[in-house]
C-alpha positions, 0 to 999 in steps of 0.5 A: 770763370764766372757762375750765376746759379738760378732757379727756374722752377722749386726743382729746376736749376740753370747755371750760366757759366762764362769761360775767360777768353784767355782760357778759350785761346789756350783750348784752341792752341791746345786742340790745333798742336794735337791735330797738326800731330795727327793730320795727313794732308795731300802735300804736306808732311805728317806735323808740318801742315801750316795752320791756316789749312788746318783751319780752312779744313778742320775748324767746325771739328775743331770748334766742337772739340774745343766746346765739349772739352771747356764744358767738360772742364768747367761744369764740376768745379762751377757745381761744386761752387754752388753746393748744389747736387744734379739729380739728372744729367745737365743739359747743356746749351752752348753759346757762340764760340770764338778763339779770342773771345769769352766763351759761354753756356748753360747747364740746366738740371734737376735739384731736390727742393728747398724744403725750409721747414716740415711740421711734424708735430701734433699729428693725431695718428690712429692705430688699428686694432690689433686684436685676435681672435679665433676667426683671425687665427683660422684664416692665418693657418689657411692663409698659411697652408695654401702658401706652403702647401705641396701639389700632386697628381691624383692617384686616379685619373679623373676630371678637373674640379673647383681647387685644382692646379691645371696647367693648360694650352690655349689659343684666342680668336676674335671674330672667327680669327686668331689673335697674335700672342693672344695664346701661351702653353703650359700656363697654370690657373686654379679653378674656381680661384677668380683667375680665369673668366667665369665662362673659361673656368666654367668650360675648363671645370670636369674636362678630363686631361688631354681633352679640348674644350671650346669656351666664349667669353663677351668683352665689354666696353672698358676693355684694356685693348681697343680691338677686343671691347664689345666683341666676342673671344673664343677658343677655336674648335680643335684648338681650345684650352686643353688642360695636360695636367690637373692635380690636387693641393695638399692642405695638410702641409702647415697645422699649428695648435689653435690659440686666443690671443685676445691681448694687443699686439705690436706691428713689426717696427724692423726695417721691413716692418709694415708701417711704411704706409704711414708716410703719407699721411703726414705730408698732404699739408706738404702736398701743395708747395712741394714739388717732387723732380720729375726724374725722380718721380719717373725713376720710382714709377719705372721702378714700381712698373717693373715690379708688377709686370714681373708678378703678371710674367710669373702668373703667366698673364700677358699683356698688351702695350696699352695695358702697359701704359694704361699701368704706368699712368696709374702709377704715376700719382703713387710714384709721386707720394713715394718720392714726395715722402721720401723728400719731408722724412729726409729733410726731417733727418736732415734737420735732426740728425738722424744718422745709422750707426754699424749697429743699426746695420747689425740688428737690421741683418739680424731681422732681416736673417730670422723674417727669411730664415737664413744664415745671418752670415749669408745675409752679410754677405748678400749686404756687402753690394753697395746697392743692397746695403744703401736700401738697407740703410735707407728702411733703417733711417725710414724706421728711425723718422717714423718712430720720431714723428710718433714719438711728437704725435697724439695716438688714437687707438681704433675699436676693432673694424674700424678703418683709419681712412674714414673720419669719426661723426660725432653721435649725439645722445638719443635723449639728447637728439629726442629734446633737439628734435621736440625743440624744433617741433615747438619752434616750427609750431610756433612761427606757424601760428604767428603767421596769421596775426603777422599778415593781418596786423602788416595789412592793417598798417598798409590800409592806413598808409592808404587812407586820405588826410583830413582837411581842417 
């Protein structure tokens, strides 16, 4: 068998695979003995029907056996031979197909780039800082109380306010007609929480439970929905938003002492720290050069679409099909970040030989059991699935390049407020800046009054030039 491997592309590879024709004979002679076995032929007894009827019938079936069986046999071993690892499933394009001659095809798929070199060092990375004070600590414990706080009813019936949980039931029309799935029952909105339209939260706030309320809301131009931009939503009459429930939160559920922790503070370095961010800062010299496969890029953003239309399923919004791909397209360009990272820090692994001992594994369970509060048995447990323990190791090896790539890079520690992403001006003295702008005063003064003299000697030369020559 002969391979030629050849790159199509950085991320693409095509491998032209010819079978020996006496391989090719033998696959024939294979799938005829195992037809005549099972053939019922008019005439014929079931194992005696003669070949030649056998090919007059069967040959386009048997020709397309034959070709999956020798693609099917050869495609592996000719990968392996090259030492190349598909991303995707090759596609296959098949070559004529004769029983005495050489039998060819391609298989063409997707491969991780070659990436011969990743420059990870002197790198000036910055770091927030991480003071705190007493602003930071209030808004933690608020932060804190309204995700563990407990929801009732109130002790008295009374009418909905800024702060509460209703659960409602609504309908939407357009143009005085109901829209399709533009209703739902029992969803649960925070007044005053942003959540609604200003005109819903407005028409919602003091309605008593049971009570139906009408509300009209405009939509603009850029509307995600072609056919609600510049019209008019409402809530029909006798079928509006009618609250059923509406209680209070109890924002006494988490108190702690309060503290002034002025001294720094490191961020979390686990496997599910908060630095994951930082690997794309490092590749945009990488960005130009480095293509990422297309089917891993569109793996990463299904995945990454999944997640968020999850999140809008559980706070009850809904969507529409060109919101989806309105969703997905937006995804596209941080899909593609995520996969062109994940390609340098594995080269980077690769080339230093990172590797995650049962150790690792270990205290990463252990963090993983204190962050969640659980059992580090059950975490162990939990971690056994092969899919759960390959991502575990995967944020362990993340955590080990990043602390490398740190470890090669100069830090630059930020004043407090100060955002990473904006870059430093420079700021001259005020003296210095006053003697600069006097300077330039003097100067400008200067060219001004030479100007005059300038013209007039200019002037003078061009009248000379113009004056006859005397005859002697």
């Amino acid at each position: 068998m002969q391979v030629t491997a050849e790159r199509i592309s950085p991320v693409v590879m095509q491998l032209s695979i010819e079978v020996p024709a006496e391989a090719v004979k033998t696959e024939f002679e294979r799938a005829y003995q195992a037809l005549e076995k099972t053939a019922h032929i008019k005439g014929f007894r079931k194992g005696k029907t003669p070949r030649e009827v056998l090919k007059k019938l069967f040959a386009g079936q048997v020709k397309n056996d034959v070709a999956n069986n020798l693609v099917q046999n050869t495609l592996g071993t000719a990968i392996s031979q090259q030492n190349v690892q598909p991303i995707n499933q090759p596609m296959v394009q098949v070559g004529t197909l004769e029983s005495k001659t050489a039998f060819g095809y391609k298989a063409i798929f997707e491969v991780q780039p070659d990436i011969s070199e990743v420059v990870f060092e002197g790198f000036e990375l910055k770091r927030p800082s991480m003071a705190v004070d007493d602003d930071m600590v209030a808004k933690e414990l608020e932060g804190l109380q309204q995700r563990f706080a407990r929801f009732e009813a109130p002790a008295a019936a009374r009418a909905a306010k800024a702060g509460d949980l209703v659960t409602i039931d609504f309908t939407l029309a357009i143009d005085g007609k109901d829209v399709k799935d533009g209703g739902a029952e029992g969803v649960q909105l925070e007044l005053g929480s942003g959540q609604l339209l200003p005109e819903l939260d407005t028409a919602i706030t003091g309605a008593e439970v049971g009570k139906t309320v009408t509300a009209e809301a405009s939509f603009g131009e850029g509307h995600p929905r072609a056919d609600f931009r510049n019209k008019n939503g409402e809530d029909p009459p006798g079928r509006g938003r009618r609250p059923r429930q509406v209680g209070r939160w109890l924002r006494n559920a988490c108190r702690a002492p309060r503290r002034h922790p002025h001294e720094a503070r490191e961020a979390p370095q686990g496997p599910r720290g908060t630095r994951a961010g930082r690997a794309d800062r490092g590749d945009a010299q990488h960005e130009e050069q480095l293509r990422c496969p297309p089917s891993l890029v569109d793996a990463q953003r299904q995945m990454m679409q999944q997640e968020f239309l999850q999140q809008l399923r559980r706070s009850g919004q809904r969507f529409s099909p060109d919101q989806a791909r309105q969703i997905a397209s937006s995804m596209q360009v941080d899909a593609e970040k995520k996969v062109r990272a994940g390609l340098l820090m594995a080269a980077i692994a690769k080339k230093n030989e990172f590797k995650v001992t049962e150790e690792d594994i270990e205290n990463g369970m252990k963090e993983l059991a204190e962050e969640s509060g659980q059992n580090v048995a059950k975490i162990r447990t939990e971690y056994r699935e092969k899919q759960k323990r390959d991502m575990l190791v995967g944020m362990i090896l993340e955590d080990k390049i990043l602390d490398f790539i740190e470890s090669k890079s100069t830090i630059v520690d930020l004043a407090k407020g100060e955002d990473w992403r904006t870059e430093a001006k420079s700021e001259e003295p005020a003296a210095e800046k006053a003697e600069a702008k006097k300077t330039d005063k003097a100067e400008k003064a200067e060219a001004k009054a030479e100007k005059p003299a300038k013209a007039k000697a200019e002037k003078a030369e061009k009248s000379e030039e113009k004056k006859p020559a005397k005859k002697k």
